[in-house]
N, C-alpha and C positions, 0 to 999 in steps of 0.2 A: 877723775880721769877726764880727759879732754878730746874730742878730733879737732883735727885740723884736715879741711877741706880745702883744695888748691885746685884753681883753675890756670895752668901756666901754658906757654909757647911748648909744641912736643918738642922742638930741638934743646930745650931747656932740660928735660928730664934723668937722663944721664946724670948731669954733672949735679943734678938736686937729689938724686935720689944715693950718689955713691957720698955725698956731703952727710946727709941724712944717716948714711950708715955708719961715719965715720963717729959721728953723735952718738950712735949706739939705740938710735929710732929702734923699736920693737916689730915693727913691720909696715909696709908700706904697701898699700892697692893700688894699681894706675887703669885709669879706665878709660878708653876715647870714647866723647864725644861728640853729640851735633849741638853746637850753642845755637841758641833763636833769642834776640833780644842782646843787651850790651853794644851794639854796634856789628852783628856779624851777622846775622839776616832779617832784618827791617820785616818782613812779610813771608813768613812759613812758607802757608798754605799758595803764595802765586804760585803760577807754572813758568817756571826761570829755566830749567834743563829738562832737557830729556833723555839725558842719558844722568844716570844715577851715580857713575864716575865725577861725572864734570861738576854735579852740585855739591858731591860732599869733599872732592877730593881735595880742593885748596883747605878746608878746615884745620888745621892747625894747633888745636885746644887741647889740653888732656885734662882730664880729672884724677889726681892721687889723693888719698885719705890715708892719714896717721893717728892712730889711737895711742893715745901716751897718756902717762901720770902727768899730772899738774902742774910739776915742780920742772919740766920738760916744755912746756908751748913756747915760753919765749926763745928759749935755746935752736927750738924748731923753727920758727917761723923768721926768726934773726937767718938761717940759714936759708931758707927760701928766699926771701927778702935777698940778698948777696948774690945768690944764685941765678937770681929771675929779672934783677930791674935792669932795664937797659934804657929805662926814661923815658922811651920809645911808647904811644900808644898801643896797649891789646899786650902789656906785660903780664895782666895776670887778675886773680881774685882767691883771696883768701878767707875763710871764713872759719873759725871757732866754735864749737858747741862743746854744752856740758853732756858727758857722759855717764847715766845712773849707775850701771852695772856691764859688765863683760862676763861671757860665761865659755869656759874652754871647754867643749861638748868632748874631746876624747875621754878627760880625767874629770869635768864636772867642777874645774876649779874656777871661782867666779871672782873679780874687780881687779884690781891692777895683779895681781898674779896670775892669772889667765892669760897676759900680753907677753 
């Protein structure tokens, strides 16, 4: 098993994640949040806002994670890819890990049966 971890534009999501479904992805997470570092804030800790709207609101990034069999990443990540490039700086980041086990806590069923 694999994830695939994807930092993409939030207007991107929609059309990545019903792509994604059309694939037959087993499930997908999307999680906002605050990048620091890649070019999207140079220095955390200054004090740049003081209102806590103004600093995070232009942020733009989301994080989605897909756990899939193996025989599944490039099919996924082709689909991202297609989905997300616009050639345009700040399209995105992709990143793959090996996955040892999954374990489905209602039924106890663990590794790609579990998804």
């Amino acid at each position: 098993m694999e994830e695939i971890k994807a930092y993409i534009q939030r207007d991107r999501v929609k059309q990545v994640v019903e792509a994604l479904q059309r694939e037959h992805a087993p499930g997908i997470s999307i999680v906002e949040i605050h990048p620091v570092g890649y070019g999207y804030e140079p220095n955390y800790f200054a004090e740049q806002f003081e209102d806590p709207f103004k600093r995070y609101g232009y942020l733009k990034i989301v994080k989605f994670e897909v756990v899939c069999a193996d025989q599944d990443v490039g099919k996924f990540l082709n689909v991202i890819e297609q989905e997300c490039r616009t050639g345009n700086h700040g399209d995105g980041l992709v990143f793959v890990s090996e996955v040892s086990d999954a374990l489905r806590i209602r039924d106890g069923v663990h590794g790609e049966n579990a998804l």
